[in-house]
C-alpha positions in Angstrom: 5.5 -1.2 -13.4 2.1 -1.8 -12.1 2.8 0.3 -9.0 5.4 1.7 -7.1 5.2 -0.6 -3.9 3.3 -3.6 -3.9 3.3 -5.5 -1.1 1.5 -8.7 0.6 -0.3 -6.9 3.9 1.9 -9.0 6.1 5.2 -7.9 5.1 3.1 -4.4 4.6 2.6 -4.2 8.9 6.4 -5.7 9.3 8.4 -2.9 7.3 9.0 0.4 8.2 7.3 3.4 7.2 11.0 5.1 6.5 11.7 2.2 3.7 8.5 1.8 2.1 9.0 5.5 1.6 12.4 4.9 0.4 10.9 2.2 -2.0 8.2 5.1 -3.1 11.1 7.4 -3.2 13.1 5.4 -5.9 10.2 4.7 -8.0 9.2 7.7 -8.5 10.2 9.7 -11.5 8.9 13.6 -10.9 10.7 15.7 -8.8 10.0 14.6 -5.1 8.8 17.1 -2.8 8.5 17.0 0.6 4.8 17.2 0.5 5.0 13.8 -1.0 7.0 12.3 1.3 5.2 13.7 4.2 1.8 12.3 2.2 2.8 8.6 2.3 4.2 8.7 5.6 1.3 9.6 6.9 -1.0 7.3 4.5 1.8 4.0 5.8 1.7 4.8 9.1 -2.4 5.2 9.4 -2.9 1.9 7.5 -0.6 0.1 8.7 -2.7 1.0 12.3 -5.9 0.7 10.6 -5.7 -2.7 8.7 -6.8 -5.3 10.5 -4.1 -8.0 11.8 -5.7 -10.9 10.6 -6.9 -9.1 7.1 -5.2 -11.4 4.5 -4.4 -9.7 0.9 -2.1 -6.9 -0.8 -1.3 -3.3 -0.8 -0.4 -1.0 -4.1 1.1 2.2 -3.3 0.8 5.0 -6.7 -0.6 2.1 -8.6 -1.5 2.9 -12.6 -4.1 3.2 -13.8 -3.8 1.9 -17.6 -5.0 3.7 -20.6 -5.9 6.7 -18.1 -2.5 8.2 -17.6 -3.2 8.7 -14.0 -1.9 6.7 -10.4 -4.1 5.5 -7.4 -2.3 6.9 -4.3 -2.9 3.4 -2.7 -5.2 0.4 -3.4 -5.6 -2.4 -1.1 -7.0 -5.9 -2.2 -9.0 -7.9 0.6 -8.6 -11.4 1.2 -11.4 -13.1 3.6 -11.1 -12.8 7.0 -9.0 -15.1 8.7 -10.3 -15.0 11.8 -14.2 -15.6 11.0 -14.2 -18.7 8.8 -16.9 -19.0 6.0 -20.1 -20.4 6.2 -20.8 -23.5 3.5 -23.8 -22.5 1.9 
């Protein structure tokens, strides 16, 4: 498992905070504190605010890191704007 919610960022802004949290939840193999739970709340609820509608890509929540041992609490991978289109060069 590369992470334990990946999603594109459209269906990222559509679904709640409570199930994505419930998808972390589930995942998750260490015992779960509410700390945790608190933590991505937060982290869902501020990107899914902060990231721009029109911002085309995908989202990793607790994504490994390979041959480190270690997670990224959330990665997000950037498509090009949708709403500036790109100059031909």
């Amino acid at each position: 498992m590369a992470a334990y919610y990946a999603s594109n960022l459209t269906d990222f802004r559509a679904t709640t905070s409570n199930e994505i949290v419930g998808v972390l939840a589930a995942a998750n193999v260490q015992k779960l504190l509410t700390q945790q739970t608190r933590a991505w709340q937060v982290q869902i609820e501020y990107l899914q605010d902060q990231i721009p509608p029109e911002l085309d890509g995908n989202i990793f929540f607790e994504f490994v890191i390979p041959r480190m041992g270690k997670r990224a609490d959330c990665t997000v991978l950037g498509g090009q704007d949708t709403t500036t289109p790109a100059e031909n060069t």
